[in-house]
C-alpha positions as CSV (number, residue, x, y, z in Angstrom):
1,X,-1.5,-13.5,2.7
2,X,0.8,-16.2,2.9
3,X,1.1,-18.0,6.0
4,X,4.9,-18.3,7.9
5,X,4.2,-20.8,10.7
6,X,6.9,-21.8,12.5
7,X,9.7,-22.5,10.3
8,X,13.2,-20.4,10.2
9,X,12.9,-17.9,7.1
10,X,15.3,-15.0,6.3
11,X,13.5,-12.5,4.5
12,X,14.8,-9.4,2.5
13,X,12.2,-6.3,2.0
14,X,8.7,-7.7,2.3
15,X,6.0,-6.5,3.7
16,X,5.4,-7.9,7.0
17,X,2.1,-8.0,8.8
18,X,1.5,-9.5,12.3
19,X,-1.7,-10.4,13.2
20,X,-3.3,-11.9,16.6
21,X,-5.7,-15.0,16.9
22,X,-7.9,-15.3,19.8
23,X,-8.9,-17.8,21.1
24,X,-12.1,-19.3,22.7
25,X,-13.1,-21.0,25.6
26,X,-13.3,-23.8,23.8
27,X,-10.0,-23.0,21.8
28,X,-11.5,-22.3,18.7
29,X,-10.6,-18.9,17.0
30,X,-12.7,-16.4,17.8
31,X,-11.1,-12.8,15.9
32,X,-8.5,-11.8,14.1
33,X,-6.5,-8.2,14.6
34,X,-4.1,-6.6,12.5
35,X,-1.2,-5.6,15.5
36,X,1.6,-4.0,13.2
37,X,2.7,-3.7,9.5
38,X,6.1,-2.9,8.9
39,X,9.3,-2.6,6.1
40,X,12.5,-3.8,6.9
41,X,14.7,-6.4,6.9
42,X,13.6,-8.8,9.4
43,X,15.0,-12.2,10.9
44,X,11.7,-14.3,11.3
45,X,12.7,-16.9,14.4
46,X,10.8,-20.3,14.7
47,X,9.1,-19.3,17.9
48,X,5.3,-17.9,17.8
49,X,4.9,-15.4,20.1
50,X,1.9,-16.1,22.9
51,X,-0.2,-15.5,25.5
52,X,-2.3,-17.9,27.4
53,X,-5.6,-16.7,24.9
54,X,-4.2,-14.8,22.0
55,X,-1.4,-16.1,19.3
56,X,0.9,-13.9,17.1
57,X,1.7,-14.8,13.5
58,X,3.7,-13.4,10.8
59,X,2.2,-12.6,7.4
60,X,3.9,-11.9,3.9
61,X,1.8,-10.0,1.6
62,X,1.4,-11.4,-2.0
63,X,-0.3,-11.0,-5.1
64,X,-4.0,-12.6,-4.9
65,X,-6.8,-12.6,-7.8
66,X,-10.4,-11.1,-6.6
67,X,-13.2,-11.4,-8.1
68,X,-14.7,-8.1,-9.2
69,X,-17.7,-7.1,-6.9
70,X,-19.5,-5.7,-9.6
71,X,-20.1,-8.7,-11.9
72,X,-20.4,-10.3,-8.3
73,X,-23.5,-7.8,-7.7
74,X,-24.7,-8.6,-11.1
75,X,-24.3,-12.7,-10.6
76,X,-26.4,-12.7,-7.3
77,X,-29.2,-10.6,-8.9
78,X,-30.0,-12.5,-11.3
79,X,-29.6,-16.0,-9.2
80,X,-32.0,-14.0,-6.5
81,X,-34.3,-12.8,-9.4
82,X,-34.7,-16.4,-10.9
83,X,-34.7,-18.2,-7.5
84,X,-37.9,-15.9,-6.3
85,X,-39.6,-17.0,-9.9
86,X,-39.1,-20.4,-9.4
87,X,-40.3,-20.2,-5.3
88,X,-43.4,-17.4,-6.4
89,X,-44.7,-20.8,-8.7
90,X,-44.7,-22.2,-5.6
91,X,-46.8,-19.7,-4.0
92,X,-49.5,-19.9,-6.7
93,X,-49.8,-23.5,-6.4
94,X,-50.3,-23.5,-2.7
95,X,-52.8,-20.4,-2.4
96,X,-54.7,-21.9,-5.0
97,X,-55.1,-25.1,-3.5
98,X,-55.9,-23.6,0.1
99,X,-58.4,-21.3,-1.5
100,X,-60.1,-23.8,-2.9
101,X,-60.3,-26.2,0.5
102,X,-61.7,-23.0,2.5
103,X,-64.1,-22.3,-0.3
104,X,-65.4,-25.6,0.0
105,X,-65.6,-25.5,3.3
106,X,-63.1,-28.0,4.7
107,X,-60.6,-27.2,7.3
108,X,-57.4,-29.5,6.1
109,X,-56.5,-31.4,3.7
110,X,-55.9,-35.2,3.5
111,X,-53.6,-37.5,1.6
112,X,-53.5,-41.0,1.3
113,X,-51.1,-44.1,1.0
114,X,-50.8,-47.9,0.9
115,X,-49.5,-50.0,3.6
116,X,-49.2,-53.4,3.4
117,X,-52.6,-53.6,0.2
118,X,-54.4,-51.3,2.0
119,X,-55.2,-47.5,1.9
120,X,-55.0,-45.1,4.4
121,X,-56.0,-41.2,4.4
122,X,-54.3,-38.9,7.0
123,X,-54.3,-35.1,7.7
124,X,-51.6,-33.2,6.1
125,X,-49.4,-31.2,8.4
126,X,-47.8,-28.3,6.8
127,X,-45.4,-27.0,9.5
128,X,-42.1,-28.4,7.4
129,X,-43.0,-25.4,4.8
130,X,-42.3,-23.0,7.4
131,X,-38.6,-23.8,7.2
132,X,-38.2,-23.2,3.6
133,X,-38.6,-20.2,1.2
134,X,-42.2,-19.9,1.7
135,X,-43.7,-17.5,4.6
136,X,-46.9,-19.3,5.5
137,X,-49.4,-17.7,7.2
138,X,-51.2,-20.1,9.1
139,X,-55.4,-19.8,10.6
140,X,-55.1,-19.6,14.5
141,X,-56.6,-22.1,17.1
142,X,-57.2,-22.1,20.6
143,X,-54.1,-24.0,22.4
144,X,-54.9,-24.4,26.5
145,X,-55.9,-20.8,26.6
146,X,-53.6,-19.1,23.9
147,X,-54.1,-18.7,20.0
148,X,-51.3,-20.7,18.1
149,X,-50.9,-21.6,14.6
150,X,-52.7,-24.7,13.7
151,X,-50.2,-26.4,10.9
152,X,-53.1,-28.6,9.5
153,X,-54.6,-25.5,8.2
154,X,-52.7,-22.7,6.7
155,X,-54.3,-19.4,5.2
156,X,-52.0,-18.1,2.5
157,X,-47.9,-17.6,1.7
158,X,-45.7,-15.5,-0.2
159,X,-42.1,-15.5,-1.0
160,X,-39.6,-15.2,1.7
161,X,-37.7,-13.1,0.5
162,X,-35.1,-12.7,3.1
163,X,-34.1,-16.6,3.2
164,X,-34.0,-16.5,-0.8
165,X,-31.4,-13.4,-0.4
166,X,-29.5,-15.7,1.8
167,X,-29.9,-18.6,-0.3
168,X,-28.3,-16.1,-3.5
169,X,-25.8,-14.6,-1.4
170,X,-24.6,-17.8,-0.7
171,X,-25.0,-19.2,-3.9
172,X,-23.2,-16.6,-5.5
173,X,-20.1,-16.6,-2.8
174,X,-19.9,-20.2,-3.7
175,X,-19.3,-19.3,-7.5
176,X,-17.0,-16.3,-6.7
177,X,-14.3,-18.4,-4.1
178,X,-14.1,-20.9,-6.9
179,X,-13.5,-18.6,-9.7
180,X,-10.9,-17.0,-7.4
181,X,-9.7,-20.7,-6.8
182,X,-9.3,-21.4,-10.1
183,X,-7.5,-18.0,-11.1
184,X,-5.5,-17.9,-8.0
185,X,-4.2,-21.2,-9.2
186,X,-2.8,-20.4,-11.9
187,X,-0.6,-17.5,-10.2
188,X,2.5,-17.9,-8.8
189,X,3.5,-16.0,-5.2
190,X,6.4,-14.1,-7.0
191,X,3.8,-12.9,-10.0
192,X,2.3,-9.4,-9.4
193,X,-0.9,-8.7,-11.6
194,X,-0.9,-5.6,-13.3
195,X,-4.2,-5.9,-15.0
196,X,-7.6,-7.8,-14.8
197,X,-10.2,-7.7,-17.5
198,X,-13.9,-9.4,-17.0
199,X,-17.0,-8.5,-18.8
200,X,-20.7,-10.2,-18.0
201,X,-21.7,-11.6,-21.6
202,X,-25.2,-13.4,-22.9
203,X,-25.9,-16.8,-22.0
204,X,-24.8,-17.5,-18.6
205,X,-21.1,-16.8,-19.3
206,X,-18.5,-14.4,-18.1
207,X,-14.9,-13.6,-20.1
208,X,-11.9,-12.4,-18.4
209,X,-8.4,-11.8,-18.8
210,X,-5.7,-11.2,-15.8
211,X,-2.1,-9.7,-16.5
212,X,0.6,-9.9,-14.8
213,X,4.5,-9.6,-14.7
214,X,6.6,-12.5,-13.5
215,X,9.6,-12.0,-10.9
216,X,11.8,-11.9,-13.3
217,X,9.7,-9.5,-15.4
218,X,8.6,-11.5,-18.0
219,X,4.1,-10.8,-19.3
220,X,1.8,-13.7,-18.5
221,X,-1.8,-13.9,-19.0
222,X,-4.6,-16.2,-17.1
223,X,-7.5,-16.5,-19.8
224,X,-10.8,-17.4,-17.8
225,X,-14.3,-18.4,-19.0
226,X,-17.2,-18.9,-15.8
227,X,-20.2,-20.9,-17.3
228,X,-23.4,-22.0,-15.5
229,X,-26.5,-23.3,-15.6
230,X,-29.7,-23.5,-13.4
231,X,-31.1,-26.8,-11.7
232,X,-34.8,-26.7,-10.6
233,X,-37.0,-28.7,-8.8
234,X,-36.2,-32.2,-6.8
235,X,-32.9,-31.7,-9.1
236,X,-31.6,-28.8,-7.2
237,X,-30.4,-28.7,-3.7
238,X,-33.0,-26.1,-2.0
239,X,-35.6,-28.0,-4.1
240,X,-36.1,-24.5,-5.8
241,X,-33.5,-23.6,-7.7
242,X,-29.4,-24.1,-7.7
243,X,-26.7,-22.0,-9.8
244,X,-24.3,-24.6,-11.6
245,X,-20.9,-23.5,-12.1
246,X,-18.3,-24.4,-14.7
247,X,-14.9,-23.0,-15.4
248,X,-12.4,-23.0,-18.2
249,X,-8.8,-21.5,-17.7
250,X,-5.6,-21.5,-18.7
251,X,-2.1,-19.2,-18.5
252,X,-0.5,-17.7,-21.4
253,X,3.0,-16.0,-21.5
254,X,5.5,-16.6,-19.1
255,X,5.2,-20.3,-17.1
256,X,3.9,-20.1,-14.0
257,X,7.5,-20.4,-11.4
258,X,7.2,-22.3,-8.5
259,X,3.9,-22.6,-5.5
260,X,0.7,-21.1,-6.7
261,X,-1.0,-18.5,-4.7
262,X,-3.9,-20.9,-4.3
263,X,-1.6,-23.6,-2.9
264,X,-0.1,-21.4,-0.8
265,X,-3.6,-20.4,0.8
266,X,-4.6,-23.6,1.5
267,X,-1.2,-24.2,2.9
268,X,-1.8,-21.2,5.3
269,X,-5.3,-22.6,6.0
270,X,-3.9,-26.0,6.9
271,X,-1.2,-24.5,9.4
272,X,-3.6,-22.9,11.2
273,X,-6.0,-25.2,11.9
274,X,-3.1,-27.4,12.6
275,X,-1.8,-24.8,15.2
276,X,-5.2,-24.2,16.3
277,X,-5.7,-27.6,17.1
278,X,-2.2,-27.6,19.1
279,X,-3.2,-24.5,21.0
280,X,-6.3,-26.3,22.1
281,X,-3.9,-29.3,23.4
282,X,-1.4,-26.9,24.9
283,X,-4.1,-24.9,26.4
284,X,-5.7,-28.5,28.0
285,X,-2.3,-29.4,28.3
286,X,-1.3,-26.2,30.5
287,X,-4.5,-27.2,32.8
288,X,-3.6,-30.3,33.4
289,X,-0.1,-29.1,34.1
290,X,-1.6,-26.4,37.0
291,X,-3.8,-29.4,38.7
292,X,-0.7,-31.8,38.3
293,X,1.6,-29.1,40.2
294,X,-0.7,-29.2,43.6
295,X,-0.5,-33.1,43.6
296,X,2.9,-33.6,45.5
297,X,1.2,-31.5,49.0
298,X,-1.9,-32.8,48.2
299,X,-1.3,-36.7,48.0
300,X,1.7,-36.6,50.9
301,X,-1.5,-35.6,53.1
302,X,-3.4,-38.9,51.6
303,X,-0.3,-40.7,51.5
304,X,0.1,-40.2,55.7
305,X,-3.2,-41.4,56.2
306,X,-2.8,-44.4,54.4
307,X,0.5,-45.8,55.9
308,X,-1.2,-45.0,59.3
309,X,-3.7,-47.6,58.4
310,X,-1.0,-49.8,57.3
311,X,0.7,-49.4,60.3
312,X,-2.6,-50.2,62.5
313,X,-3.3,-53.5,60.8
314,X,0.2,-55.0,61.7
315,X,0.0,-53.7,64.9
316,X,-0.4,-56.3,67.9
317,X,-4.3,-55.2,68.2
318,X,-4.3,-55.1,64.6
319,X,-3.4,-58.5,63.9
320,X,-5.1,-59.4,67.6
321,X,-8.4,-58.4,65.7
322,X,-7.3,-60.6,62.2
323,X,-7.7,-63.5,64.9
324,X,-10.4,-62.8,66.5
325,X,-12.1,-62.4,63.2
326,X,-11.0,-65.4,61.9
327,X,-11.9,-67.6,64.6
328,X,-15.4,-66.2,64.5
329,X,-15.5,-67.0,61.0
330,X,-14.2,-70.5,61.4
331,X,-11.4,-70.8,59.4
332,X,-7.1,-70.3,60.6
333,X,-4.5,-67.7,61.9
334,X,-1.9,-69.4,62.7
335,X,2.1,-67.8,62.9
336,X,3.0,-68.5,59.4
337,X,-0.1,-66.3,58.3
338,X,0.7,-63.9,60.5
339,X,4.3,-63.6,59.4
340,X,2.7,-63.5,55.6
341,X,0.7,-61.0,56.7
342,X,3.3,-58.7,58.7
343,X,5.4,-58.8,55.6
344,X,2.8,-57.6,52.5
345,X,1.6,-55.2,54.7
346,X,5.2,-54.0,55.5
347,X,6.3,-53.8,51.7
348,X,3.3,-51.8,51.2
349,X,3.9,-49.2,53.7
350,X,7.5,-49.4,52.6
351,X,6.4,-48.5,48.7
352,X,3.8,-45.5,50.4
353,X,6.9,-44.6,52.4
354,X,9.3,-44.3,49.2
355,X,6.7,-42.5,46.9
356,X,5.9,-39.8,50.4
357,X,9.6,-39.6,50.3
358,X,9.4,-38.7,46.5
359,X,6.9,-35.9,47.1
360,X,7.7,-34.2,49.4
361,X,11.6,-33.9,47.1
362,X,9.0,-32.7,44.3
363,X,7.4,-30.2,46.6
364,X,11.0,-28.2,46.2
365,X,12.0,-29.5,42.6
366,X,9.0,-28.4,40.0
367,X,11.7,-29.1,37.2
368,X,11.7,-32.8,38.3
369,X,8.0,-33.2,38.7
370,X,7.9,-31.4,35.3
371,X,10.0,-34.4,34.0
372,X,7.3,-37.0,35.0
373,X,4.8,-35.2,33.5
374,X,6.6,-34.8,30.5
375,X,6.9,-38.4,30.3
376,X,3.1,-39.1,30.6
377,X,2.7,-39.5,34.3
378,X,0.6,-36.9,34.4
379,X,-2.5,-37.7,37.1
380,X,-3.1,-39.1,40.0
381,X,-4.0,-42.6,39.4
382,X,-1.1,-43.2,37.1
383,X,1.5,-42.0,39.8
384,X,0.3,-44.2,42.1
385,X,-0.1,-47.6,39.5
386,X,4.0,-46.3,38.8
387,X,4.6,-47.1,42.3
388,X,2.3,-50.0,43.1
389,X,0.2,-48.2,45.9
């Protein structure tokens, strides 16, 4: 699929597909659902259609190279196959060694190290095994009343197999997206393939061939050779046994025209995390809005308050109480104080009185209070520190 966005395209007889995205609490995507596919000649506008948790985008089908299951099947079979080998040596090795400890009677097993010239012994613990591909099987031991696994002593293991399918699935989806990557790169979003060609041959290799007609009609072919090799041991990443995988391609025919398919994928996958991201801030954004909204009634019952205190300080038992606390405290009140202090206090209810004025205007005009938000006056304390109260 290649991915619209939000830009202005005129488009003649495509396929169109729109799907919807929704959305989290947390805003990240969550599904994805085909709405409608249609034909016709359509007039894409910039605007994505929404809803506060689901967004619409617009789809045009094109040409994309896939991998074909079967070899796919066959690749993961024989990286599960060679991954159980290498963990079944594993397996050996460790009953072995436990059979051996029990047979001679011990309990657990000890290993030692140098610190600082000298050597130490300590118990080994074995619990970090359980988080591999082993499945440990471990002797039991009385725990405040209940039998739990005791980690210094383990019975027997065998392969797990379930994680090692994992661990080849994986492995193998790895080698398949970038064979696909590589192929896919080679295509333009105008080609069509008419034909695709791969057989599994001997020593780690597969051969393939895709065909495909340009837009203009002109034959192309992508020659494609997938290679690997195996890395065991501390060299691989599980510490088992890692596939390798090494590609050579090229296209033959007809030049490749214009964005490849593979570029325009992760152009697609770019946009939408890029819109994700935005719906996230639009969604916060909307929030903030709603709160932002119930300020104007909300603060002009503050705001009353607070120039009613104002008012009582400058009044005469107000400012009869600023003497009568500063004689007690030993210092002067004198008129010229008083006047200072009539006049900051004044300015101050003046300022409360001009931003009460201003909400209770924005209590009638949400276009205007919309303004200020816009503009990044968009809580509480910064409406206040824009009018010095």
């Amino acid at each position: 699929m290649q991915y619209l966005g939000k830009t202005n395209l005129f488009c003649k007889f495509f396929v169109i597909t729109c799907i919807a995205i929704d959305l989290k609490e947390n805003g990240k995507m969550k599904s994805v659902h085909q709405v409608a596919t249609f034909y016709k000649f359509v007039d894409l506008c910039s605007r994505i259609c929404h809803t506060k948790r689901v967004h619409y985008y617009f789809l045009i089908t094109m040409t994309q190279f896939n991998f074909p299951s079967n070899l796919a099947d066959d690749l993961q079979d024989e990286i599960y196959t060679k991954l159980v080998a290498s963990v079944q040596q594993d397996v050996d090795k460790y009953n072995k060694m436990w059979s051996e400890r029990e047979q001679a009677g011990k309990t657990y097993h000890t290993e030692t190290y140098i610190r600082r010239g000298k050597e130490y012994s300590e118990k080994v613990y074995w619990y970090k095994l359980t988080k591999g591909l082993l499945d440990v099987k471990f002797f039991q031991e009385d725990s405040y009343g209940q039998m739990a696994n005791d980690y210094y002593r383990p019975f027997y293991c065998t392969v797990h197999t379930g994680r090692c399918h994992d661990q080849a699935r994986a492995q193998r989806d790895h080698a398949v997206a970038l064979c696909e990557q590589r192929v896919n790169g080679h295509l333009a979003t105008t080609d069509q393939i008419s034909s695709q060609s791969f057989k599994l041959g001997k020593a780690n290799l597969i051969n393939g061939i895709v065909s495909g007609k340009t837009a203009t009609g002109e034959d192309f072919q992508i020659h494609l050779q997938m290679m690997w090799n195996y890395r065991y041991g501390e060299n691989s990443a599980n510490g088992y046994m890692t596939q390798y995988v090494q590609y050579r391609s090229d296209r033959r025919g007809a030049r490749q025209e214009g964005k490849s398919v593979q570029q325009s994928i992760t152009d697609a996958e770019k946009q939408a995390k890029r819109d994700a991201k935005q719906a996230i801030i639009d969604q916060k954004n909307l929030a903030k809005w709603e709160k932002f909204q119930k300020l104007p009634v909300q603060m002009e019952k503050w705001i009353d308050k607070e120039i009613k205190k104002l008012a009582e300080i400058i009044s005469p038992e107000g400012l009869a109480l600023i003497k009568a606390t500063a004689d007690h405290m030993n210092y002067e009140f004198n008129d010229e104080d008083r006047e200072w202090k009539i006049k900051c206090v004044s300015k101050d209810i003046e300022l409360h009185n001009t931003l009460r004025n201003d909400l209770r205007h924005w209590q009638n005009d949400e276009t205007g209070l919309k303004a200020l938000f816009d503009k990044g006056v968009d809580t509480r304390n910064k409406l206040k520190e824009m009018y010095g109260v």
